[in-house]
C-alpha positions in Angstrom: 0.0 0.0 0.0 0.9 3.7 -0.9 1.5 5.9 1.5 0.5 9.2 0.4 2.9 12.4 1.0 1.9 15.8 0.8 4.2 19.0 0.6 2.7 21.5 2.8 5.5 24.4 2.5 8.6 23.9 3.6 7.4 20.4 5.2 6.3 17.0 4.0 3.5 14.8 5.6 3.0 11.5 5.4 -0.3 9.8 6.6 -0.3 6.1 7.1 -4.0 5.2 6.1 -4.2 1.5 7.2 -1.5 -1.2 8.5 1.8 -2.1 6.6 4.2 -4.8 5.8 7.5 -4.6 6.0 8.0 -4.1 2.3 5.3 -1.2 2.3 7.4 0.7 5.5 10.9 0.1 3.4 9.4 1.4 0.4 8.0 4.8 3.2 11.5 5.0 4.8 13.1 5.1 0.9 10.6 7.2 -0.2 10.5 9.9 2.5 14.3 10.5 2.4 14.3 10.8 -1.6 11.9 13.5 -1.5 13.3 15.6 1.1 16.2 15.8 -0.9 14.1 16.1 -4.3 11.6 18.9 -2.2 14.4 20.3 -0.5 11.6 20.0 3.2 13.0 21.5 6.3 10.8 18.7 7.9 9.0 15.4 7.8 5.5 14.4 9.7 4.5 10.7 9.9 1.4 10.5 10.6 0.3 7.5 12.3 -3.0 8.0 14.0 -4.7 5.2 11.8 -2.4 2.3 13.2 -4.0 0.8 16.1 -0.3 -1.4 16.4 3.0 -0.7 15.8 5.9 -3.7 15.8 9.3 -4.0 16.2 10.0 -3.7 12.4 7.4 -0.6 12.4 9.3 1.3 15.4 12.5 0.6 14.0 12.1 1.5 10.7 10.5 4.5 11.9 13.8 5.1 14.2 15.7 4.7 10.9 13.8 7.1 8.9 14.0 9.9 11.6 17.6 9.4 11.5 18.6 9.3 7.4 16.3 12.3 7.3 18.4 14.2 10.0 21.2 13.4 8.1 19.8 15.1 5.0 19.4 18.6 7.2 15.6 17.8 8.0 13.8 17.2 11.4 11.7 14.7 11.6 8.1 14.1 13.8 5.9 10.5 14.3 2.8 12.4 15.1 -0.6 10.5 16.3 0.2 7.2 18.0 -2.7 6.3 19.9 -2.7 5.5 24.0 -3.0 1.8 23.2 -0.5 1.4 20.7 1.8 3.5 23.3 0.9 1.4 26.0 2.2 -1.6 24.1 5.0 -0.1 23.0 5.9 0.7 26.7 5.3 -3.0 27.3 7.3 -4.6 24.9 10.3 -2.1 25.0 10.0 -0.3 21.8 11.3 3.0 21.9 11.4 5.7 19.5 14.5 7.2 21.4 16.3 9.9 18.9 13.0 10.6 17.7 10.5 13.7 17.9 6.7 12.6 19.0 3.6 14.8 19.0 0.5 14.2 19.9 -1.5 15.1 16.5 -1.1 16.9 13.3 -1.2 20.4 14.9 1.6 19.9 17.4 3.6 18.3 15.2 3.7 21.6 12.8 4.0 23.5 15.7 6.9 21.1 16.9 8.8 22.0 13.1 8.3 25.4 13.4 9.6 25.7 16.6 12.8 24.1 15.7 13.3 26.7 13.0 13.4 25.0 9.8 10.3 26.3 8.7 10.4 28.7 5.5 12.8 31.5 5.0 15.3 29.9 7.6 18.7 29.4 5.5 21.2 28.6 8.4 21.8 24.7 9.5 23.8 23.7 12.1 24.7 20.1 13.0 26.1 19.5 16.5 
């Protein structure tokens, strides 16, 4: 399944509609770091409010796409995981340690604009 991406600005969002193989987050994580580059987005929202579970593969891959983005001068947010799905998460040991969360759409906007790479900011700096 597709995941669609939209450019809003200087940002891309991608909402996850329904669950995903493995093969379908690969082809997210590849996808997402291509057109930041392509785009040239200051930031990346995943939204995952849809998902009522999120695996090991899932929170790692996630980890993974946070981090290649990073490394391509954007932030990156996972926006919308539900209690539940938290819950488990907590359970199991699956973090998403590196890795900007928000609670919904909104915040996570807020979230990239706050960490200034929101249009009209030129200067990057890596630490």
């Amino acid at each position: 399944m597709q995941v669609p991406i939209l450019k809003q600005g200087a940002y891309l969002i991608a909402t996850v509609q329904s669950a995903l193989t493995d093969e379908d987050l690969k082809q997210l994580r590849d996808t997402l770091v291509e057109r930041v580059s392509v785009v040239r987005a200051r930031g990346v929202i995943v939204d995952v409010t849809a998902l009522d579970v999120i695996d090991s593969f899932a929170t790692r891959t996630l980890r993974d796409v946070a981090h290649m983005i990073r490394l391509r001068g954007a932030e990156t947010v996972i926006v919308g995981i539900q209690p539940e799905v938290a819950f488990s998460m907590v359970k199991l040991g699956l973090t998403l340690e590196g890795v900007a969360t928000s609670l919904d759409l909104e915040e996570g906007l807020a979230y990239l604009d706050r960490k200034g790479k929101g249009p009209g900011h030129e200067v990057r700096t890596h630490r």
